[in-house]
Structure formats: structure tokens, C-alpha cells
C-alpha positions in Angstrom: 61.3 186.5 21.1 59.1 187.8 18.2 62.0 189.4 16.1 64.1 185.4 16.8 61.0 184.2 15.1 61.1 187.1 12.5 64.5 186.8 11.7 64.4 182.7 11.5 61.5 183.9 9.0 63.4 186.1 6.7 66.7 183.5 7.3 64.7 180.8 6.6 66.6 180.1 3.1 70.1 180.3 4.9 69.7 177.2 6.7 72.0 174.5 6.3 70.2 171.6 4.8 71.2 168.3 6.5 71.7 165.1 5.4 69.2 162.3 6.6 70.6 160.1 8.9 68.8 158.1 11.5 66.2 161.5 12.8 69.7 163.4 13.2 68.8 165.4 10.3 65.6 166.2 12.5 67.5 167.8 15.5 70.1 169.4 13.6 67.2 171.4 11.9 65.3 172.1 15.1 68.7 173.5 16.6 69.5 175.3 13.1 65.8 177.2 13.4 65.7 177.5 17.3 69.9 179.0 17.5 70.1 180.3 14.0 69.4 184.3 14.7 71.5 183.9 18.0 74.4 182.9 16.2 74.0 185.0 13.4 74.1 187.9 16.5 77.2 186.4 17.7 79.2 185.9 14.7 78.0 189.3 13.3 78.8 190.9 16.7 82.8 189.9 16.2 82.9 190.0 12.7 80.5 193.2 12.0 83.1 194.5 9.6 83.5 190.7 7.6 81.0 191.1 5.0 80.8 187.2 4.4 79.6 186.5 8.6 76.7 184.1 7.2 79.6 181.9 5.8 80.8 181.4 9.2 77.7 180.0 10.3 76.9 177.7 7.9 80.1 176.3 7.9 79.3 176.2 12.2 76.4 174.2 11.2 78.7 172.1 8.7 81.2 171.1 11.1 78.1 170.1 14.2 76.8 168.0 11.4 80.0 165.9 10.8 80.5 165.6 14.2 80.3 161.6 15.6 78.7 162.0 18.7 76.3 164.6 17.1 72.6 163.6 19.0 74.4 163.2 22.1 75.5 166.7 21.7 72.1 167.7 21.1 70.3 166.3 23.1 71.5 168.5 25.8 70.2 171.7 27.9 69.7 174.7 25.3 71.7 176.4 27.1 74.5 173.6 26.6 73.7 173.5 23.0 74.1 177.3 22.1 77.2 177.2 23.8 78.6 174.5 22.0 77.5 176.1 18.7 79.4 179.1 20.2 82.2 177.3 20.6 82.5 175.6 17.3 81.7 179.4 15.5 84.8 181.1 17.5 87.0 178.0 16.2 85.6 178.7 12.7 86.3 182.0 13.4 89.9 181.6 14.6 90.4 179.5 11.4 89.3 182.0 8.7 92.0 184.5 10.4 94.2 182.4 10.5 93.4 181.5 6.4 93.3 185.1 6.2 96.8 185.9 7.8 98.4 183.0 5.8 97.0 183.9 2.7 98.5 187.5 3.1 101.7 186.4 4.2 101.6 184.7 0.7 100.6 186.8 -0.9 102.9 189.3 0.2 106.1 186.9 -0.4 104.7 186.7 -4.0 104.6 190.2 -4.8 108.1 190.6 -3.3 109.1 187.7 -5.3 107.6 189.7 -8.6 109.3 192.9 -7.4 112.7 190.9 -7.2 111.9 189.6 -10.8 110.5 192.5 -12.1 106.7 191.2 -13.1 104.7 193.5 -10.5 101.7 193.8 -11.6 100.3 196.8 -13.3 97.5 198.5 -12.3 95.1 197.9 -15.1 96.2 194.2 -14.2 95.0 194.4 -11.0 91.7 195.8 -12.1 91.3 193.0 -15.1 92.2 190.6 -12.4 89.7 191.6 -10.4 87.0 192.2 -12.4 87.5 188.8 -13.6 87.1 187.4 -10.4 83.7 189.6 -9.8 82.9 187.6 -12.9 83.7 184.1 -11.9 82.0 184.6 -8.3 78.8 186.4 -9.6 78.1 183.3 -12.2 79.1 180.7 -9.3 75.9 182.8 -7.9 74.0 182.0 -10.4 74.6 178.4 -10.4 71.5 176.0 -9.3 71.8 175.2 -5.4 72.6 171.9 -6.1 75.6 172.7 -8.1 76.6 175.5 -6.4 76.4 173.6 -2.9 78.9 170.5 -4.6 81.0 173.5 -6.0 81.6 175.2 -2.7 81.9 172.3 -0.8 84.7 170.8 -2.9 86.7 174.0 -4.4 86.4 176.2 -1.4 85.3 173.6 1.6 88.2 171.4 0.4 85.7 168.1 0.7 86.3 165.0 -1.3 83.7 164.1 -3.9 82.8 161.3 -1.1 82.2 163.8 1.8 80.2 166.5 -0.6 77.9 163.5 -1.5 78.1 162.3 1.8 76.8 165.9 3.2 74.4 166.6 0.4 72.8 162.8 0.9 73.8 162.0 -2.8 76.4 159.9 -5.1 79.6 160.4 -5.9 78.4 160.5 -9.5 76.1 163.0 -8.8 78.5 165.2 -7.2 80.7 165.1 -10.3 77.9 165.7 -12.1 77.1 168.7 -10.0 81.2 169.8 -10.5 81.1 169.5 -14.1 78.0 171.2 -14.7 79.3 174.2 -12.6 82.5 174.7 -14.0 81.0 174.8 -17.6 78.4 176.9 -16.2 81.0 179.3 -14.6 83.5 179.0 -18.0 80.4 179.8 -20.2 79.4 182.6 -18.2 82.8 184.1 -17.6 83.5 184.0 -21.4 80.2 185.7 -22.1 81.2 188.5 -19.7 84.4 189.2 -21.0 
């Protein structure tokens, strides 16, 4: 029990912040703290060799959050509860293989489509390519929480503008504020690298 309460310590900052609404916020926090380093065992237990585990579990805690019947859900047994934030992380964790699997089927049909063109990629390509990409993801790093948060959410959660500002509890306008202010942020930082 004293290394839960450790580890809720040092993962204190990986919480998912929840929107106020009507003292839901409240018990999505309490089960956040109280099931965080349990799920963080059980996601990092079937994805030990997936270095981005903690992005399973926030997006758990994303998806319990949207849900309708959300307090009802939560107001049951522990037990109940860490089962049904077991069940929503092996469904999160079904869809990111699955992602994963399409994404390399299409990937794979491209480069066969650029062998049968001849535009394969050379190797110092590759190595640009990805160096670039080290670049844009280490200065969306960098980016203030807000921004980063509305950046995510949108380009990789594929929320609306209305559902990011609906999640982070702020406007539309401040979400595209948020956007804009990240990609200049990322452009500006990615042109200094380079």
C-alpha cells in the first residue's frame, strides 16, 4: 500500500485533469489517484515493451470521462470500478494494435507502391525523415500544457475543436488559440533545428 501511495506521489503530474461538471470532476480524480499505479501495473504488464504505456492510460482515463453514465459507473464497489478501468484500458489497448497493424499494412502498400514507381526511399532519406520527426515531437514537448493538451487532443486524439474545449473546460476560441500557438511554436522550433 505504501509504494501505491509512493507511486501516485511521483505520478502525481500524469493525471488526467478533468473537466468540471456537476462534482464528476471530483470522483473521476479520486478514482484517477486511488487506481492510477494499478493501472499503470496493468497496462505496463502487457505492454512492457511499448515505450509510450502512460499514453494508454490517459487516454483510459479520457474515454471514462466522456462516458454518459460516468457517476453511476463510479459510484460502484472498488473492485467494480478497477475492473471497469481494466476493461476500458484492454479496449484501448486492442485499438492501438489494431492502429498499429493498419498503419503498417499502409505503410507497407506505400513502399511497394514506390518500389513499383521507382521512388524508394534512400537511406539518408530515411534518416533526414526521421530526424525531422525527433524534431517536430521534441518541440511539441516543449509546448505549454495547455497547448500541448489542445494539440494532442485534436491532431493525434482526432477531437473536434468543440470536444478538446469541451474536455479541457474551455472555448472553442481558446482551443484555436491553443492550435495556433502550437503549430507556430512547433514550425519555429523545427526551422531552428534544422
Amino acid at each position: 500500500m505504501d509504494e501505491d501511495r509512493a507511486l501516485m506521489a511521483s505520478n502525481a503530474s500524469k493525471v488526467v485533469q478533468f473537466p468540471r461538471k456537476d462534482g464528476v470532476s471530483d470522483a473521476l480524480q479520486r478514482i484517477a489517484l486511488e487506481h492510477g499505479p494499478a493501472l499503470r501495473r496493468f497496462v505496463g504488464a502487457r505492454l512492457s515493451a511499448h515505450p509510450d504505456h502512460e499514453d494508454v492510460v490517459q487516454e483510459t482515463f479520457l474515454r471514462v470521462a466522456r462516458q454518459e453514465d460516468v457517476e453511476e459507473k463510479l459510484s460502484r464497489s472498488l473492485d467494480s470500478v478497477r475492473s471497469y478501468l481494466f476493461s476500458i484500458a484492454t479496449n484501448v489497448i486492442r485499438d492501438s494494435y489494431r492502429k498499429a497493424v493498419t498503419r503498417q499494412k499502409y505503410d507497407d502498400l506505400t513502399r511497394d507502391r514506390a518500389r513499383a514507381r521507382g521512388l524508394e526511399s534512400s537511406a539518408e532519406e530515411v534518416v533526414s525523415a526521421q530526424e525531422q520527426l525527433g524534431n517536430v515531437k521534441a518541440a511539441i514537448m516543449r509546448l505549454s500544457p495547455e497547448c500541448r493538451d489542445a494539440f494532442v487532443l485534436n491532431r493525434f486524439g482526432g477531437l473536434s475543436y468543440r470536444e478538446v474545449a469541451d474536455t479541457m473546460n474551455v472555448s472553442v476560441s481558446m482551443v484555436e488559440k491553443h492550435i495556433m500557438r502550437a503549430l507556430a511554436e512547433i514550425r519555429r522550433r523545427v526551422d531552428r533545428d534544422q
